[in-house]
N, C-alpha and C positions, 0 to 999 in steps of 0.2 A: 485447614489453611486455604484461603479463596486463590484462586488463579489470576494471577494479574495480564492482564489481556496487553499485549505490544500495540505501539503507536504506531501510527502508517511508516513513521522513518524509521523506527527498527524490524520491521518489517521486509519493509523494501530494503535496508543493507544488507538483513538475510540474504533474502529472495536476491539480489545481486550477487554476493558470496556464494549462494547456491549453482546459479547458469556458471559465475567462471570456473568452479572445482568439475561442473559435467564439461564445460567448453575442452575443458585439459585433456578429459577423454582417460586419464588415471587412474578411474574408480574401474572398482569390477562390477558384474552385474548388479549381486544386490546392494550394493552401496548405491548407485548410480538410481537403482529403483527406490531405495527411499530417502533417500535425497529429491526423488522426482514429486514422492509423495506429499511431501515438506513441501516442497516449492509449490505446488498446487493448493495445498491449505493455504501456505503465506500469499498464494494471488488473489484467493477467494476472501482472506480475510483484508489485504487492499482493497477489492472490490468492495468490499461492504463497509468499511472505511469511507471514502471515497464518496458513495451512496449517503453517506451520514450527511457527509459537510453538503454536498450538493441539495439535499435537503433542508437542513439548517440555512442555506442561500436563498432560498427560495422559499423559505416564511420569512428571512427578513426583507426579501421582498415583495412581497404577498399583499402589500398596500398600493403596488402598481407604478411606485414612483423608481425613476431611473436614475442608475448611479453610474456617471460618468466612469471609464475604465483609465484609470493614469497610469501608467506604466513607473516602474519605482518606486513606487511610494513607500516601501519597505515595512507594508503592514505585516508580509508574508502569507497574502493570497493568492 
């Protein structure tokens, strides 16, 4: 069965979920450490997320032409 790898937004709701249950201060040690562990994978794999699309932007624009920044546009960039 292949691993289905999480999208940056589920992800990041983890990796959110994760800071407010340590923010609570509730867990005992080892819950708290791997919870910490998780949270650390889930940055690492934002970050490289992240890295993707910034890449992906920057071969599409790799022809040198500038694309005006409009704010709203509601492409979801």
């Amino acid at each position: 069965m292949a691993v289905k790898k999480q999208s940056f937004e589920d992800s990041m709701e983890r990796l959110e979920a994760i800071v407010a249950q340590l923010e609570k201060g509730e867990c005992g040690l080892d819950q708290s450490l791997k919870l910490f562990e998780e949270g650390a994978r889930l940055a690492g794999t934002c970050e490289e997320l992240l890295d993707q699309a910034e890449q992906k932007v920057s071969l599409l624009l790799a022809d040198d032409k500038e694309i005006p920044f409009t704010e709203g546009t509601g492409d979801g960039l």
